[in-house]
DRENTOR-389478 format. One record per residue (C-alpha): residue number from 1; x, y, z. Coordinates in steps of 0.2 Angstrom, whole numbers, always signed. Layout:
<donus>
num  east  north  up
NUM  X  Y  Z
...
</donus>
This chain:
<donus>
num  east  north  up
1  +464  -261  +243
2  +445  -260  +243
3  +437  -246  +253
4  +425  -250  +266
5  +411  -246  +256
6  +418  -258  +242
7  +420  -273  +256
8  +403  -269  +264
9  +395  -270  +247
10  +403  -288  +244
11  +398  -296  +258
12  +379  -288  +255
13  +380  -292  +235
14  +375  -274  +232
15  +381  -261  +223
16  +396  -247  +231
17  +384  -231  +227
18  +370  -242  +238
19  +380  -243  +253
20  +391  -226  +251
21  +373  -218  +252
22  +366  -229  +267
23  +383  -222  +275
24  +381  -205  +271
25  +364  -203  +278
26  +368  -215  +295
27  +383  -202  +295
28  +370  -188  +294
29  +361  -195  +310
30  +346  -205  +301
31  +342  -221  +310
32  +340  -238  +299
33  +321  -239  +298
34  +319  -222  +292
35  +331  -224  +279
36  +325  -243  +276
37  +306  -235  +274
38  +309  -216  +267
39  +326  -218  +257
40  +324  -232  +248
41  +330  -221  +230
42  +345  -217  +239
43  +349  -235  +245
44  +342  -247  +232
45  +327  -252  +243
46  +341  -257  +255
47  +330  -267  +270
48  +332  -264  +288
49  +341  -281  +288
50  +352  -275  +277
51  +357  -261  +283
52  +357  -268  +302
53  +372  -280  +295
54  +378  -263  +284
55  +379  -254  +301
56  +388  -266  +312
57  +400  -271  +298
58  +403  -252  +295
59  +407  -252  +315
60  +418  -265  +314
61  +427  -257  +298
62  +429  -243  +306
63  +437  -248  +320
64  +450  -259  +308
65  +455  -242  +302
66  +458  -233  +317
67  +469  -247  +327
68  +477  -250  +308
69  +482  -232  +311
70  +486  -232  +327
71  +497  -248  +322
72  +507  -238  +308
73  +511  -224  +319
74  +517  -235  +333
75  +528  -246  +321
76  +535  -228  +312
77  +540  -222  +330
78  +549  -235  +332
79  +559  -233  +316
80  +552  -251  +310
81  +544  -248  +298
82  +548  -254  +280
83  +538  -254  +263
84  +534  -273  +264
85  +529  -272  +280
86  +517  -255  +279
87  +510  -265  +263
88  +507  -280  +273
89  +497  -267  +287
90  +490  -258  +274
91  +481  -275  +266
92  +476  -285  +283
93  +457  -289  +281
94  +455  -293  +298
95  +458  -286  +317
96  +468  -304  +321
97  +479  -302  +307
98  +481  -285  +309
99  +488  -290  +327
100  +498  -305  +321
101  +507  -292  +311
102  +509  -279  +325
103  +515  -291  +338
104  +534  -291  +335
105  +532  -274  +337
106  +520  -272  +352
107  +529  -263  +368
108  +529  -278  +382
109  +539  -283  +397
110  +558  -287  +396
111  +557  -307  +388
112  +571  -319  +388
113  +573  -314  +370
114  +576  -297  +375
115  +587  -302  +388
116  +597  -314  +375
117  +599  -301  +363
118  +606  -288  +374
119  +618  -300  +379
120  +622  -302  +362
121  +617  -318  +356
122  +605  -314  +341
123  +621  -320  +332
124  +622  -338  +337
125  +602  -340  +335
126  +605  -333  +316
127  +621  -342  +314
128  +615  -359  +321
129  +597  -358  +311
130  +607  -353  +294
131  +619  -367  +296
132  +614  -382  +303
133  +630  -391  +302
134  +638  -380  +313
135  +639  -389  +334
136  +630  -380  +343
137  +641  -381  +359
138  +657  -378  +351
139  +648  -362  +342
140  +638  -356  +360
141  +656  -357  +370
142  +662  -340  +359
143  +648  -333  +365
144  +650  -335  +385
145  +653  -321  +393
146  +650  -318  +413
147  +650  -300  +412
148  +634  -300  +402
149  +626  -313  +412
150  +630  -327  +399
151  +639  -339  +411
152  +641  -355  +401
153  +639  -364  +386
154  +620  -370  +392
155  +616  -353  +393
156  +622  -345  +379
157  +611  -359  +370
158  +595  -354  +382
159  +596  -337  +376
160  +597  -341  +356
161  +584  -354  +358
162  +574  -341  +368
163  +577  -327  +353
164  +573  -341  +339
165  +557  -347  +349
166  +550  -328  +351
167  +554  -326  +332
168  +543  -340  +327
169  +528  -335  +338
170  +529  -318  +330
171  +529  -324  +312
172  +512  -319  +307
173  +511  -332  +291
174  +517  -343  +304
175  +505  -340  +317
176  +489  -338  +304
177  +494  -353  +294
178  +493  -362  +313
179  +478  -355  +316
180  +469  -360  +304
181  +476  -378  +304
182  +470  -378  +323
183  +454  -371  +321
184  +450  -384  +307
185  +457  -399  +316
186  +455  -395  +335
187  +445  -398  +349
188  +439  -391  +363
189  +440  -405  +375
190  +434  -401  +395
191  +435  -412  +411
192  +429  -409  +429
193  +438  -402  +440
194  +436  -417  +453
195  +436  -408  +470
196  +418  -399  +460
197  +411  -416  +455
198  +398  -417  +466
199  +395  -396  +468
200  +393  -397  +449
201  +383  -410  +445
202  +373  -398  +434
203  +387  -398  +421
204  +387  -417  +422
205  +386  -418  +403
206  +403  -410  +401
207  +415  -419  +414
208  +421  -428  +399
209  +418  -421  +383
210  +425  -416  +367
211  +420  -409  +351
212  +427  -400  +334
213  +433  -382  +339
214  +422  -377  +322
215  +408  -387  +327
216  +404  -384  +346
217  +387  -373  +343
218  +383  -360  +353
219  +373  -367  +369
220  +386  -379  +372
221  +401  -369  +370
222  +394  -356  +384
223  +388  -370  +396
224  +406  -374  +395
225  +412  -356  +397
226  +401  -357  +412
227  +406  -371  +420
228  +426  -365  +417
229  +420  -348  +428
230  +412  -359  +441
231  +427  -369  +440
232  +419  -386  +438
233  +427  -388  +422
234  +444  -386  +413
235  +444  -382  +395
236  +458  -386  +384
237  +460  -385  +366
238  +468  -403  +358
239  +476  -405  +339
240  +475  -420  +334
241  +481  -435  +345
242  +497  -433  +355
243  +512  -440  +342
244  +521  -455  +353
245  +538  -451  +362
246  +551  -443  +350
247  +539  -441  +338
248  +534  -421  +331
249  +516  -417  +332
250  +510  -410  +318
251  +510  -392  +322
252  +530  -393  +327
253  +531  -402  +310
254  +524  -383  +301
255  +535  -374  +311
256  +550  -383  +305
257  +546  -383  +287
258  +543  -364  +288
259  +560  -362  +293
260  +567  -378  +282
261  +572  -384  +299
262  +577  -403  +298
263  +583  -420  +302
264  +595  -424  +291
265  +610  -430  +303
266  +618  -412  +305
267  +626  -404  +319
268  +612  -393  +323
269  +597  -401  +317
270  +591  -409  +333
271  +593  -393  +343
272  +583  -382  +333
273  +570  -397  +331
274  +569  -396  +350
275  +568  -376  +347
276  +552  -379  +335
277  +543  -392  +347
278  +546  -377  +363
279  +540  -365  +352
280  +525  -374  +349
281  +520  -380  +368
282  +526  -366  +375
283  +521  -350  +365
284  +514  -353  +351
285  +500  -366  +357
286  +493  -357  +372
287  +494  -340  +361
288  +483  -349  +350
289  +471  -360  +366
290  +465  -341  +370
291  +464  -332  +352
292  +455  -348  +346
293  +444  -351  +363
294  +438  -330  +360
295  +434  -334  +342
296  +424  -349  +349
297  +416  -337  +363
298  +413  -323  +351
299  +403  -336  +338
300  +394  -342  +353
301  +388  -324  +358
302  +385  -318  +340
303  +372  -334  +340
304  +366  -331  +354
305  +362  -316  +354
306  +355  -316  +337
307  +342  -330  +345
308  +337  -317  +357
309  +336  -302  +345
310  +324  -315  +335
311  +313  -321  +348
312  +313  -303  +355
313  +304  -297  +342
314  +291  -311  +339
315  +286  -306  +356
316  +285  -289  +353
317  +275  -290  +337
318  +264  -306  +345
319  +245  -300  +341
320  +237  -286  +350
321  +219  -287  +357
322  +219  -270  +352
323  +207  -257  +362
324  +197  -265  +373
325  +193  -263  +390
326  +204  -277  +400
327  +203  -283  +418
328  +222  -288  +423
329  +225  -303  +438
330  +243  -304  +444
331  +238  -322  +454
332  +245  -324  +471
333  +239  -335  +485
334  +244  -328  +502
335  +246  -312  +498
336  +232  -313  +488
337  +228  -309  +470
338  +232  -292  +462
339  +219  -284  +452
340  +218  -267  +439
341  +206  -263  +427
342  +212  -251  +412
343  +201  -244  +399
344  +203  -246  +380
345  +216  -234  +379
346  +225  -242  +392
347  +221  -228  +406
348  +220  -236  +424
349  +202  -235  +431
350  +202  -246  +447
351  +211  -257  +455
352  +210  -270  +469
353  +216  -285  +477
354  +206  -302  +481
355  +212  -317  +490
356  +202  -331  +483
357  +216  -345  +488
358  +226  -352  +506
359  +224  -345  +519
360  +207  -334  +516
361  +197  -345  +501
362  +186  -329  +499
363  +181  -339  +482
364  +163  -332  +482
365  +168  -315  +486
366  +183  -315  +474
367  +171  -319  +460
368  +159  -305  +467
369  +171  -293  +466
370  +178  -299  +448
371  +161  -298  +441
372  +156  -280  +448
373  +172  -274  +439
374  +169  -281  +423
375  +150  -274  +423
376  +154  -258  +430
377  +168  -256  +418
378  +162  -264  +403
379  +177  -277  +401
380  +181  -286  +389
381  +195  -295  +394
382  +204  -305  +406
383  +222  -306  +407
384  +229  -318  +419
385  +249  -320  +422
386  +255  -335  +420
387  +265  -336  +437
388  +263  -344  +453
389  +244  -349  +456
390  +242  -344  +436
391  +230  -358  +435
392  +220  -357  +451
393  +216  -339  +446
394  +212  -346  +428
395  +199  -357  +437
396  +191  -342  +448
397  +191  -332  +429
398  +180  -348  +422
399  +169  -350  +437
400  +166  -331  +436
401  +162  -332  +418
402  +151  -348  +422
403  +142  -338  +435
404  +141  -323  +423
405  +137  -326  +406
406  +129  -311  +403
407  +146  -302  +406
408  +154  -310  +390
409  +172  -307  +392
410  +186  -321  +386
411  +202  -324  +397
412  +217  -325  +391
413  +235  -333  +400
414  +248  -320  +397
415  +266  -320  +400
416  +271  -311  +413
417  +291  -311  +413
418  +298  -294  +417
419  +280  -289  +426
420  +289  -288  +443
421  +304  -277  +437
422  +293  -265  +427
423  +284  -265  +443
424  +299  -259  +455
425  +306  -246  +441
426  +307  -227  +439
427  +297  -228  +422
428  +282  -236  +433
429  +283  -225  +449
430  +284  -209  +437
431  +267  -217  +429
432  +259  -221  +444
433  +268  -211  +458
434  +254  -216  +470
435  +248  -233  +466
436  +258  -252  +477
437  +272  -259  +469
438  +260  -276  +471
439  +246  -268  +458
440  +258  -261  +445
441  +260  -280  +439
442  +244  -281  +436
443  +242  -264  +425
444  +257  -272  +416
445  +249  -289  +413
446  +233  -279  +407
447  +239  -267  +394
448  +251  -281  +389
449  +237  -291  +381
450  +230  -275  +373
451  +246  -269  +366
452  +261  -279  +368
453  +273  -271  +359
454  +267  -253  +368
455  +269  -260  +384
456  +284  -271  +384
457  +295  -257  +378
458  +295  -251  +396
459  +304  -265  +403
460  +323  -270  +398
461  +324  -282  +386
462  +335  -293  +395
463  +323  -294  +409
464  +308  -302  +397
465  +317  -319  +398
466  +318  -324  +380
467  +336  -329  +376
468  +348  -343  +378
469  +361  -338  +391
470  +360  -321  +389
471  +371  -316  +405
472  +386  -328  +397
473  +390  -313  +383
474  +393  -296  +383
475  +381  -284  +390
476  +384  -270  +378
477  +385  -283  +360
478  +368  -289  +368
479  +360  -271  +374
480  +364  -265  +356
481  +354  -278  +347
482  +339  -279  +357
483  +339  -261  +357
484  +341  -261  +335
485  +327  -277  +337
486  +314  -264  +348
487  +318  -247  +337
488  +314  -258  +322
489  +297  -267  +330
490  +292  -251  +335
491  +293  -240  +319
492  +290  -257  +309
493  +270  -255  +318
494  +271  -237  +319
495  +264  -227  +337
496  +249  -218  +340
497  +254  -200  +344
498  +240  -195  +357
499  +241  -213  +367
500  +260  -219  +367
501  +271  -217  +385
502  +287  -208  +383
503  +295  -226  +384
504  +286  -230  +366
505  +289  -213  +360
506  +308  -214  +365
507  +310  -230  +354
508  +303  -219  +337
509  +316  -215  +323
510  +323  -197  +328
511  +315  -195  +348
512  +328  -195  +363
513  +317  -199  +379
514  +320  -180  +383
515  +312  -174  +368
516  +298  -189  +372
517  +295  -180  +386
518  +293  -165  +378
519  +280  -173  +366
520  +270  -180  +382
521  +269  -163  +392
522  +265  -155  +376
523  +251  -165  +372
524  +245  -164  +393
525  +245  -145  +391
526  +238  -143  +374
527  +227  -158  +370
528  +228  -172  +359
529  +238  -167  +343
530  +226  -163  +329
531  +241  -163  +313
532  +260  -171  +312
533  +266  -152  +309
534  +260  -148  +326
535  +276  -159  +334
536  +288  -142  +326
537  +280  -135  +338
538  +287  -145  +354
539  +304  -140  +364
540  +316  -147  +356
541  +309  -155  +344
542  +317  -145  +328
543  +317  -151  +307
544  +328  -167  +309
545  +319  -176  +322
546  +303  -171  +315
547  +308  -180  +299
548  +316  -195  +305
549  +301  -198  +316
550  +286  -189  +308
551  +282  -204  +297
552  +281  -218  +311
553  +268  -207  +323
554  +250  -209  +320
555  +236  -197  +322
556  +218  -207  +323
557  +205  -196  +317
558  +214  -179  +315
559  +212  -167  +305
560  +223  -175  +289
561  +217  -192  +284
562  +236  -194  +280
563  +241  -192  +297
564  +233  -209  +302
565  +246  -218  +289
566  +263  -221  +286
567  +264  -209  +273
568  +278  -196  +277
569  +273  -177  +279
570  +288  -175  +266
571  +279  -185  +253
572  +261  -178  +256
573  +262  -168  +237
574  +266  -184  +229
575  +246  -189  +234
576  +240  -172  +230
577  +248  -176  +210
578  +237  -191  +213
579  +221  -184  +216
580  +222  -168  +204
581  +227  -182  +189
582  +212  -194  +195
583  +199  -180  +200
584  +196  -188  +215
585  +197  -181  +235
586  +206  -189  +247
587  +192  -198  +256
588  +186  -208  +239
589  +203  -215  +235
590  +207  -220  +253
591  +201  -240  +255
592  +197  -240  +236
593  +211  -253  +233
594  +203  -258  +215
595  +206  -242  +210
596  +223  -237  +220
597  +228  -255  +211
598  +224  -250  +193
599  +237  -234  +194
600  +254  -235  +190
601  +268  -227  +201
602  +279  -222  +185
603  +265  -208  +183
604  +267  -199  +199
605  +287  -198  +201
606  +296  -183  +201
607  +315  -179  +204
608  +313  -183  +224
609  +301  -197  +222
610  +304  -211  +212
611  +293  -228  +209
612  +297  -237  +227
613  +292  -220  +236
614  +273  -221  +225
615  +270  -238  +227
616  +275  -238  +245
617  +261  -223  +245
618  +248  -231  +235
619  +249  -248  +243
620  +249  -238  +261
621  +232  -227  +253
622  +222  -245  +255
623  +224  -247  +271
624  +231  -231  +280
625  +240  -234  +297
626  +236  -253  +294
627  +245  -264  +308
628  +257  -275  +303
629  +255  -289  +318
630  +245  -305  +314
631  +227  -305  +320
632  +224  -309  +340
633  +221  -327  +344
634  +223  -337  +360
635  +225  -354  +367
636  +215  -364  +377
637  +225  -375  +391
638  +217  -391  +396
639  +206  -393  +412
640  +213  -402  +424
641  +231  -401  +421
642  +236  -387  +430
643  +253  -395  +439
644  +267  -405  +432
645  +260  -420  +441
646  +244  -419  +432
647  +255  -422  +416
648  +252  -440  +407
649  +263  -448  +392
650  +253  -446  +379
651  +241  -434  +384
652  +239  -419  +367
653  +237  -402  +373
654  +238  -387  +368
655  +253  -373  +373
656  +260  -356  +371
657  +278  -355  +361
658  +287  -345  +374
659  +306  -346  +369
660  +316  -354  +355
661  +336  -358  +354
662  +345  -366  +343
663  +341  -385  +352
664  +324  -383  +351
665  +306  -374  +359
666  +298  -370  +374
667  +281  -371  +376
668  +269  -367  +392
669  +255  -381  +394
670  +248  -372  +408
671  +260  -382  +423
672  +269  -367  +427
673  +283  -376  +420
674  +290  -376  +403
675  +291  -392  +392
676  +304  -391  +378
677  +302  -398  +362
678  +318  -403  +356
679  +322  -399  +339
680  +322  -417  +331
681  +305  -417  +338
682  +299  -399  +329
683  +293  -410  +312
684  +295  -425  +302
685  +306  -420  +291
686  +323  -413  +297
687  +325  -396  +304
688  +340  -385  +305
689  +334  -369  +314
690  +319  -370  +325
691  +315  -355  +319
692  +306  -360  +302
693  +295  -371  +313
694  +291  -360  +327
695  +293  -344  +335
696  +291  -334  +351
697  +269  -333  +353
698  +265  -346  +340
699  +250  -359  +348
700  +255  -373  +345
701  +247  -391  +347
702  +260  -403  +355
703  +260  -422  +365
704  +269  -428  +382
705  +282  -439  +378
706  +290  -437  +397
707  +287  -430  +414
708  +304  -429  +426
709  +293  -421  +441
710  +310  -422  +454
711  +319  -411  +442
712  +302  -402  +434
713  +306  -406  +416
714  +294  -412  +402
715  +299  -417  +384
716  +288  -412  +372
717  +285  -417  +354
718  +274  -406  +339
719  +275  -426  +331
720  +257  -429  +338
721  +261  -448  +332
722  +277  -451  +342
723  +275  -464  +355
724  +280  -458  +372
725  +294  -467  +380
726  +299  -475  +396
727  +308  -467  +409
728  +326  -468  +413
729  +336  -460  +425
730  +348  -444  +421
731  +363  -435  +425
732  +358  -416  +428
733  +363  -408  +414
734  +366  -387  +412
735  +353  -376  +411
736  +354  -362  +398
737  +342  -345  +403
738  +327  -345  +405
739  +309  -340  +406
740  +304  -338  +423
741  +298  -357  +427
742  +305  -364  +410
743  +313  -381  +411
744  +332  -380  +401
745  +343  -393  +395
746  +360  -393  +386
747  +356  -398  +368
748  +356  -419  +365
749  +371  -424  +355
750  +360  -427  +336
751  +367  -437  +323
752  +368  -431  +305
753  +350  -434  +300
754  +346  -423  +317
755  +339  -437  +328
756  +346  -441  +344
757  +360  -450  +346
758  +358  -471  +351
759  +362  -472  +371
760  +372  -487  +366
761  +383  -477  +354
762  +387  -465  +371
763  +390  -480  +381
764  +403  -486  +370
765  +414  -468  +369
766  +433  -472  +375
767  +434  -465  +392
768  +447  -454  +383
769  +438  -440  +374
770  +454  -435  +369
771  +457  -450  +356
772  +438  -450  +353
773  +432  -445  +336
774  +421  -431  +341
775  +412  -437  +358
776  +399  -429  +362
777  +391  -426  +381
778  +378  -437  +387
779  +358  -434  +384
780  +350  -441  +399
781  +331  -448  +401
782  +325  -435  +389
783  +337  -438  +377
784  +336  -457  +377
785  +317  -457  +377
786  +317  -446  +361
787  +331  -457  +356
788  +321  -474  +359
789  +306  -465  +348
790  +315  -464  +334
791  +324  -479  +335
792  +304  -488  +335
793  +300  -477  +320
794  +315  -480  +310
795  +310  -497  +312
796  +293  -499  +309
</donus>
């Protein structure tokens, strides 16, 4: 049998010594990116995706072991336990087959079988399935016995069947031979519950639907998993079409042959053919509905939560405006706009409200007191969130700037999902204990644009609103991957020292939020930290923690050059051997990159450092502390569409990428409403993950193809040549999460080239999904339209 480290390394196509290293130093308490940047001679250059995958396989493996040994001791106590059958435990691959194995053996209630058994009738199930020529009712009447509760021929036949029937459904090869068969060939098929029809209009799309078991991607299987909790609809799981009366389905038909059970005109053969198809309907097959309908669910979640990890951390590694003093607006209209003024380093300097809209429309005064904040405090920017009155307050911004062009400052539209509950949290109050609830929005709009990633790592990244129905899987799967997707941004751009919150520096390699603490009253009662070497010397802070997190903090402008950069403190004689061989100081080689170019990292390696250590060093020399995010850019929303209504077929504009699924894009226009761009509308050519088109932040240049305004949904297309189409009406279809003001749909069924399927191909699905090869739900208007499109293009 392989050992964990054997299997790991398989499924990575790396060597054993690569992962049994990784392992030893996660063991030892370091965290993935500081073995994936520091360690890379120990691991192979393992890469933080690599070892992420290494880490929760390692989990998983881990816990095999420990319920395989759990499983082994409860079998031995039971005085069970043969040398085939330990073998068997020993080599099971899998938790479901590990279970398979254990659940003849698992404690449970008194069954029938039980039952039968005690009252001594394993005898005729063995005697009957041995030797089908025997009658069963002349062989059940020796075994009738009132005394033991077997009161007639009927019954004694009951109780074998019973015993026979639990026997097959504890047959492991049975059971995972079934299994597999199911999951290949099965469907999940759902109907609506009809007393919801109306109460669940939304799941419209799935009142009659069907699709392969292995084929149901991940936003539909959850939309159904959510309309089965809101009891709209009831899911079922179909193999095959039902077999006419008298005739086996196929599934009986593998029971029987695994036991050589029958027809062949004997005695028995009937009764234990009628033994098979019970075990089937009434064990085996609803055994298999749940294990099958959890497998489904748990693909569904591992997708959907590997969508939001990704878009997670394209949001947080979106462009920074960097240090720059920035006016933030958190628009409003009755109760007026929210206004706060940070300083380049993010530091809150004034804040304000102004109530430019209904009922007041102070729009002259508003723009008074906007352009006296940007002169007095020299700002540079404006970041305007892109809720409710988003685009009014993006007017006032452009008139003030039209008024003001001496002020030359750029405003920007900035997302402003999980503003409110940064707003209402502990992390704000203890940052600004005395300032409204109302402004901290507006602080958190601001330093957003500066710094994203610094400012976003205060708020729970399930509350920034960039999944696909992320409250449809399980909170603590999806908490540890968002928390592994911001640990790896975070070190991934590294954090400056004598700037970053305790939030940003509890997210660095090594730093609990107590010793975060720590570093931040340190640095309050000392001063801004001059060297890395300095950290030793905060409360708890000790060796380990300053080397898994020395390398990711930053000191701009200390008093070592090398504490600005990546470079680890560990490695700082590896550039000493550098500048005695080259007879050059520090300061000349820094930025030379000619010259950092023309060495070769074979010449500075010792014992500890090998050649990815020194080029990692050399290539860091050219650009110490260099920021690994994409250089700031912004888009520019069209005048005059400011609502949904004042979208047009047609009309080009250009959006904002705000979320990405599996189905297709998001993107803000500026309508406060989200359009989506379906993914056979991404490109030309076909797509299979939106991903390698677009990603959370990208500006993106798309055209109208639809405007629903009763239910506030746009379709989209990046094909700035597609035609839009005309307008038909629409069942309501499921939403998935969203953005706040995004508009969802369930994706559109897509034939095999990934366009949209014909409306007339839906219309002619039998109004039995069950005999239906594959049905798929209904698009809709959008659907059609995009269907219509292609349909004209395939043409001319």
């Amino acid at each position: 049998m392989l050992s964990i480290a054997q299997r790991i390394a398989q499924e990575l196509a790396v060597r054993p010594q690569q992962v049994e290293a990784a392992v030893a130093l996660l063991d030892e308490g370091s965290t993935v990116p500081f073995v994936a940047r520091y360690r890379k001679e120990a691991t192979g250059g393992l890469d933080d995706t690599q070892l992420r995958t290494l880490e929760e396989r390692l989990r998983y493996l881990r816990e095999l072991e420990e319920r395989r040994t759990a499983i082994l001791q409860s079998i031995t106590e039971q005085g069970k336990l043969t040398p085939e059958l330990e073998k068997e435990i020993t080599e099971a691959d899998t938790k479901t087959r590990l279970e398979d194995l254990y659940l003849p053996y698992r404690p449970k209630r008194r069954t029938k079988a039980m039952i039968a058994r005690e009252a001594g009738l394993e005898p005729l199930a063995d005697l009957l399935l041995g030797d089908p020529s025997r009658q069963p009712e002349a062989e059940a009447a020796a075994f009738v016995d009132a005394e033991k509760g077997v009161a007639d021929v009927k019954a004694a036949l009951d109780g074998a069947r019973a015993i026979l029937v639990e026997r097959m459904g504890e047959n492991a090869e049975l059971v995972g031979s079934l299994r597999t068969y199911c999951y290949e060939h099965g469907r999940v098929v759902s109907r609506v519950v009809e007393e919801k029809r109306e109460e669940g209009a939304k799941f419209s799309d799935y009142f009659d639907f069907g699709e392969a078991l292995k084929q149901v991607p991940s936003h539909r299987a959850l939309a159904l998993f959510r309309g089965r909790a809101a009891g709209v609809l009831d899911l079922k799981m179909e193999v095959g079409e039902e077999p006419p009366p008298g005739t086996p389905h196929v599934c009986e038909t593998m029971i029987a042959a695994r036991y050589a059970i029958a027809d062949r005109g004997r005695a028995a053969d009937r009764w234990l053919l009628d033994t098979c198809r019970w075990a089937w309907r009434t064990k085996i097959a609803l055994h298999l509905e749940l294990d099958l309908m959890g497998v489904i669910r748990d693909r569904a979640e591992d997708e959907a939560i590997s969508v939001f990890g990704l878009n997670l951390k394209d949001l947080l590694l979106a462009p920074p405006a960097g240090q720059r003093a920035t006016l933030g607006l958190d628009p409003g209209i009755r109760t007026g706009v929210k206004v706060a003024v940070v300083d380049a380093t993010g530091k809150l300097v004034e804040t304000t409200t102004i109530y430019p809209h209904e009922p007041r429309r102070d729009w002259d005064g508003s723009i008074a007191v906007l352009a006296a904040l940007c002169l007095r405090h020299g700002v540079e920017l404006i970041a305007i969130g892109n809720g409710t009155a988003s685009r009014e307050t993006d007017r006032l911004a452009a008139d003030m700037m039209k008024r003001h062009p001496d002020l030359k400052v750029t405003k920007v539209m900035v997302s402003e999902a999980g503003a409110s509950v940064y707003s209402a949290s502990e992390t704000a109050a203890l940052e600004f204990p005395g300032l409204d609830v109302s402004l901290r929005g507006a602080v958190s709009i601001a330093r957003r644009l500066q710094d994203p990633l610094a400012e976003l790592v205060k708020i729970d990244p399930k509350s920034i609103g960039v999944g696909q129905y992320q409250h449809d899987v399980s909170p603590a799967k999806l908490a540890r991957t968002l928390d592994a997707v911001v640990e790896d941004c975070v070190n991934g751009v590294g954090v400056d020292l004598n700037t970053a919150s305790v939030p940003l520096l509890a997210r660095v390699s090594g730093l609990s939020e107590s010793v975060a603490k720590n570093v931040v009253e340190f640095r309050n009662s000392n001063g801004a930290f001059r060297l890395r070497r300095q950290l030793l010397e905060v409360s708890r802070l000790g060796p380990k923690a300053f080397e898994q997190a020395a390398g990711f903090l930053r000191i701009r402008d200390g008093d070592n050059p090398l504490d600005g950069s990546a470079v680890h403190p560990e490695a700082y004689p590896v550039v000493e051997r550098i500048l005695a061989r080259t007879g050059r100081d520090l300061k000349q080689i820094i930025g030379d990159v000619a010259f950092l170019r023309s060495l070769d990292p074979a010449d500075f390696t010792d014992e500890r450092f090998g050649v990815p250590t020194v080029t990692d060093i050399l290539r860091e020399l050219e650009k110490p502390g260099r920021d690994p995010r994409p250089e700031f850019k912004t888009a520019a929303f069209k005048d005059g569409v400011e609502d949904l209504k004042d979208l047009q077929p047609g009309m080009v504009l250009e959006g904002v990428v705000t979320n990405v699924t599996n189905f297709g894009a998001f993107v803000d226009v500026g309508v406060h409403q989200d359009g989506l761009v379906h993914i056979s509308q991404l490109s030309h050519t076909f797509v299979k993950d939106p991903r390698a088109v677009v990603k959370a932040g990208d500006i993106v240049k798309v055209k109208v193809l639809e405007v629903d305004l009763k239910r506030r949904r746009v379709a989209l297309t990046m094909k700035l040549d597609e035609q839009p189409a005309p307008r038909r009406a629409e069942p309501q279809a499921p939403r998935a999460e969203r953005q706040p003001g995004a508009s969802r749909r369930p994706d559109a069924p897509r034939s095999a080239d990934n366009r949209p399927r014909p409306a007339a191909a839906r219309e002619e699905r039998p109004a039995k999904a069950a005999k239906a090869p594959a049905a798929q739900p209904q698009v809709g208007a959008l659907g059609a339209a995009l269907a219509e499109a292609m349909a004209r293009a395939k043409k001319g």
